[in-house]
C-alpha positions in Angstrom: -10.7 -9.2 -21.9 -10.4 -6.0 -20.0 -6.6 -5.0 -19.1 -6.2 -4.7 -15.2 -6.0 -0.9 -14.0 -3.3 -2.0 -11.1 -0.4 -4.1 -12.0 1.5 -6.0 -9.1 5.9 -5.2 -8.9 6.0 -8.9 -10.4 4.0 -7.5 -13.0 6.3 -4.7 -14.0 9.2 -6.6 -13.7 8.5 -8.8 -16.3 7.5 -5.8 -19.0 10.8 -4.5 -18.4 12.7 -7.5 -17.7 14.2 -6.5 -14.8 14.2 -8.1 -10.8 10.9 -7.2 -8.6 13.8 -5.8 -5.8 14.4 -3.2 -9.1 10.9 -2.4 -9.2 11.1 -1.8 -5.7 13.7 -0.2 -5.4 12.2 2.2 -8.0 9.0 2.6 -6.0 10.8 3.5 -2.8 13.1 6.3 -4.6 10.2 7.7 -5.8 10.7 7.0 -9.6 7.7 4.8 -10.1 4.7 6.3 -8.1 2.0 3.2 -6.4 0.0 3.0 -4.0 0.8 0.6 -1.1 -1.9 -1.7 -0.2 -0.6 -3.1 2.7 2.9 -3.4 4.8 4.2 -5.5 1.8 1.8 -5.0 -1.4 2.1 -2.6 -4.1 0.1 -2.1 -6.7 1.2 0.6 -10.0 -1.7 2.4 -11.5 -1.0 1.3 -15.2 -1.7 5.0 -16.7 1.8 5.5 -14.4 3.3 2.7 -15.7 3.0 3.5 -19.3 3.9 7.1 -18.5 6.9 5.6 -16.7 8.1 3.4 -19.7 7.7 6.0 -22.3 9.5 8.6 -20.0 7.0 11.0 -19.7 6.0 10.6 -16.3 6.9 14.0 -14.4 9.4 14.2 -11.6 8.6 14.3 -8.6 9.4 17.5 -6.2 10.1 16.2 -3.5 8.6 13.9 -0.3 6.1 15.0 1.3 7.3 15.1 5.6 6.3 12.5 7.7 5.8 13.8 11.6 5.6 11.5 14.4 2.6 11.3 16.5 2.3 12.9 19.7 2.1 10.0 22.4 1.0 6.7 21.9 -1.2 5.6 19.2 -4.1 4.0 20.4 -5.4 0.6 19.6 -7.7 0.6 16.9 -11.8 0.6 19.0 -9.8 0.6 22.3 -12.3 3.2 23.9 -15.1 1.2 22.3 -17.7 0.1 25.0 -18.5 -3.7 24.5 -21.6 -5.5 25.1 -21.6 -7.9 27.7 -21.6 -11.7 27.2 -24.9 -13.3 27.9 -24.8 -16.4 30.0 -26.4 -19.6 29.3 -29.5 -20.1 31.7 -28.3 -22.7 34.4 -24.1 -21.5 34.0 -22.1 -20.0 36.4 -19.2 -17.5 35.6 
C-alpha cells in the first residue's frame, strides 16, 4: 500500500504522541510548515514531517507580510452577467 504524501494534525499527533492543539500550535509558530486547505484543515507534506522529527528541517527566516487590501473585497463573480431565467410558456412573472 502506498504511504499518503499529506498527513492530517491528527496524524502527526499520534507519531509523536502529543495533542493535535500541539501540532497546531506548532503549525501556527511556524515550526512545522503545511499547507492550509481550508479555514480549518491542514495538511503536512510528509517529506516535512520526517525532516521535522529528525530535526533537520531548516528554520525558518521569518513571515512573509500580510497587507490588507485596498477597499472592499468583492464577492466572488459579482460583476458576472447572468443569463436570464426562461419562463414556462403559459406563466406569468
Amino acid at each position: 500500500m502506498q504511504e499518503k504524501q499529506f498527513l492530517s494534525p491528527a496524524d502527526i499527533a499520534g507519531e509523536l504522541s502529543v495533542s493535535t492543539a500541539t501540532v497546531l500550535r506548532l503549525i501556527h509558530a511556524g515550526q512545522l510548515p503545511a499547507i492550509r486547505v481550508s479555514e480549518r484543515i491542514y495538511r503536512i507534506p510528509r517529506a516535512s514531517f520526517e525532516m521535522f522529527s529528525a530535526g533537520t528541517l531548516p528554520q525558518p527566516r521569518g513571515l512573509a507580510p500580510i497587507k490588507d487590501v485596498a477597499g472592499p473585497v468583492p464577492a466572488l463573480g459579482a460583476d458576472e452577467i447572468l443569463p436570464r431565467r426562461k419562463l414556462a410558456a403559459g406563466s406569468r412573472r
